[in-house]
N, C-alpha and C positions, 0 to 999 in steps of 0.2 A: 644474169642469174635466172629468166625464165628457162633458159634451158636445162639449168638444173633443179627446178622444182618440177618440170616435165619429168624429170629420173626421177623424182619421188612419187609421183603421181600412185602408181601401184601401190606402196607403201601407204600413202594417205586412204585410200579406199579401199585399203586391211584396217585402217584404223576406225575410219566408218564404219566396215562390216562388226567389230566388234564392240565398239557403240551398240549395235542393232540387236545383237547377240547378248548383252545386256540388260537391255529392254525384252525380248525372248525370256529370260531365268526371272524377272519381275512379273510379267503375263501369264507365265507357268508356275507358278510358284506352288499352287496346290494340284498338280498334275504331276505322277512320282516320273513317270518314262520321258514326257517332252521338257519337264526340267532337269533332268539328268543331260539330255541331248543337249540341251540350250549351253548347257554348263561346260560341254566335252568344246562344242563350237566356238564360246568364247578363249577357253582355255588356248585349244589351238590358233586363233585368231591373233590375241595379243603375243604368242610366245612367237608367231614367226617376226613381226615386225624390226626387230632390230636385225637381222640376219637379212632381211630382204633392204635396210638400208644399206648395210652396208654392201652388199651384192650389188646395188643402182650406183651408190659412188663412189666404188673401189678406185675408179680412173681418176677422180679428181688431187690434183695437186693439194699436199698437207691433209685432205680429209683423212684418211687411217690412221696415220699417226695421231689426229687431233680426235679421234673418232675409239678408236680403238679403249682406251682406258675407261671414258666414258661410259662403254658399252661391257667392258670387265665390272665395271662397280655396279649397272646394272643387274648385271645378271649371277653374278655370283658372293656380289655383298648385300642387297638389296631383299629383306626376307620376305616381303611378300613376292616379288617379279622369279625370285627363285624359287619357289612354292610353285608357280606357275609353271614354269618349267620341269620341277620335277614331276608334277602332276602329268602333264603334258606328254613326258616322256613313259610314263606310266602306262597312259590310255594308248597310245599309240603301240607300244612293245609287248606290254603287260597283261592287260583286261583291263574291265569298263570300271569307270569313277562311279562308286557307291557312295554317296553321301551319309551322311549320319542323321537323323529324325529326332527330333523335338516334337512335341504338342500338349496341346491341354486343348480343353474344350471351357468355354469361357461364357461370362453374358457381358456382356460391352456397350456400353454409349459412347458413340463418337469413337478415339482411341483410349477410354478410360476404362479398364478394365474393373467392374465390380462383384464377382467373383470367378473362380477357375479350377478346374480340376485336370489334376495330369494326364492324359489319357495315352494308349501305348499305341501308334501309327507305326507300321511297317516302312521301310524308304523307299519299297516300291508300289507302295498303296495309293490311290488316291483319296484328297482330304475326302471327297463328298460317301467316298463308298465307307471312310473310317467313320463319319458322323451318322449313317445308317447303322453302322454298328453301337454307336452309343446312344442311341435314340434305341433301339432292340435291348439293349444293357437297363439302360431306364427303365423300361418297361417290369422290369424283373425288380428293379431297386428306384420308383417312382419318388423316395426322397432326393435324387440324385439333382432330376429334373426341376422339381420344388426348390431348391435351393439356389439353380439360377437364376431360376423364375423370369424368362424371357417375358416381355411386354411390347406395348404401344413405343417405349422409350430404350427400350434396352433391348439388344438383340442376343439370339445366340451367334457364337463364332466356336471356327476351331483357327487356333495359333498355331502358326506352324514354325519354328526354327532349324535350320538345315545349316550345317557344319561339315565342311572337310578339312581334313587332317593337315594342322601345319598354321592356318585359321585361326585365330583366335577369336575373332566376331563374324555373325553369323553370315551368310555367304554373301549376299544383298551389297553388306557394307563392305566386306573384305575384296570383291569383286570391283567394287567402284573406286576403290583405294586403289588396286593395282590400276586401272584403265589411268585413273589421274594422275600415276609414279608417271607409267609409259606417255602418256599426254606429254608431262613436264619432258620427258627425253626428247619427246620429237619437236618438244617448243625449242631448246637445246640448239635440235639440229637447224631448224628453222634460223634462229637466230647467226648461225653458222655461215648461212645460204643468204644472209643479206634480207631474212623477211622477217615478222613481227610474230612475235611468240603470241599462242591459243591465252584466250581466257584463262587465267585462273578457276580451278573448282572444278565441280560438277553444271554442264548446261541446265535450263530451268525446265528441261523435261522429264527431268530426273527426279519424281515425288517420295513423298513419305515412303520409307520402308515399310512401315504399317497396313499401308492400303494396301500392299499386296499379302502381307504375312496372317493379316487376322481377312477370314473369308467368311461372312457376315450371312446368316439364313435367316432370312426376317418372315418368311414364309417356309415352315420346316419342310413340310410334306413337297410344296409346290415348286419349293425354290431346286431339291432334289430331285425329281422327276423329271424338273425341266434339263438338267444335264445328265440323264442316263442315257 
């Protein structure tokens, strides 16, 4: 059997790449351009995976047949891994994955939000240059700013929620559902191959969705300057 987890070897470090590419869309979160990218590279990532399995062990005795259906209910019963796909097939023939934009601008302790105002972020905007914008808004309508009333304890933030189409929760979460679908497939195959299926879950480097969505200016002026 090592010789045939040598055929998968490719396959397994497609699946690390989009591991990493998931970590990439958490990093970038408040950056509109390199989280779109982050987003196109995972998508492409995990959708070639089952196609490059079966490609590695077409030759093996019973694996197609045993292989094949499995790999039908992933990808065309399966609503997130088929989301992926369409997506996929999208960017690749169509034009580029425009996500959808949420925000508010908040004042937060810790992840407790105590209060928040909707504010309207472009999907190719980034957060820091839209919180210039509503620090400049403030200025015109200074109860805005009073009401969050940033302190010692309490920061300001802009939340950011990002949605594509087919999605129902927001991409953070919907992304690491599919990586875990595809994971449980290649434990599957694994299991197939005579070897011990992955962890259950998400590994433990995978944090709060929060700490990347809410992006925290505890120094307004300074903390924006230092990323222009």
């Amino acid at each position: 059997m090592a010789c045939a987890l040598e055929k998968i070897e490719a396959v397994l470090d497609r699946w690390q790449e989009s591991h990493w590419h998931l970590h990439q869309i958490e990093e970038n979160y408040h950056n509109a351009d390199a989280l779109r990218y982050s987003m196109n590279a995972f998508i492409r990532s995990l959708r070639e995976i089952p196609d490059m399995v079966s490609m590695a062990l077409q030759n093996m005795d019973g694996f197609p047949t045993w292989h094949n259906p499995i790999k039908n209910e992933l990808e065309s019963k399966d609503h997130l891994f088929s989301k992926i796909i369409q997506h996929r097939n999208y960017i690749v023939h169509k034009s580029m994955l425009k996500p959808e934009s949420k925000a508010f601008v908040a004042s937060i302790r810790g992840h407790t939000i105590k209060m928040q105002f909707s504010f309207y972020v472009d999907p190719f905007e980034d957060s820091d240059l839209a919180i210039k914008r509503f620090i400049e808004f403030s200025k015109k309508d200074p109860i805005l700013m009073q009401a969050l009333a940033p302190d010692e304890t309490q920061v300001l933030a802009l939340i950011r929620e990002w949605h594509i189409e087919g999605f129902n929760e927001e991409i953070i979460e919907s992304f690491r559902n599919a990586w875990i679908r595809v994971t449980s497939y290649l434990s599957d195959i694994l299991v197939f191959l005579g070897e011990e299926r992955f962890p259950e879950g998400l590994p433990d480097c995978f944090r709060d969705p929060r700490d990347f969505r809410y992006k925290k200016y505890h120094r307004l002026h300074q903390d924006i300057q230092a990323n222009d």
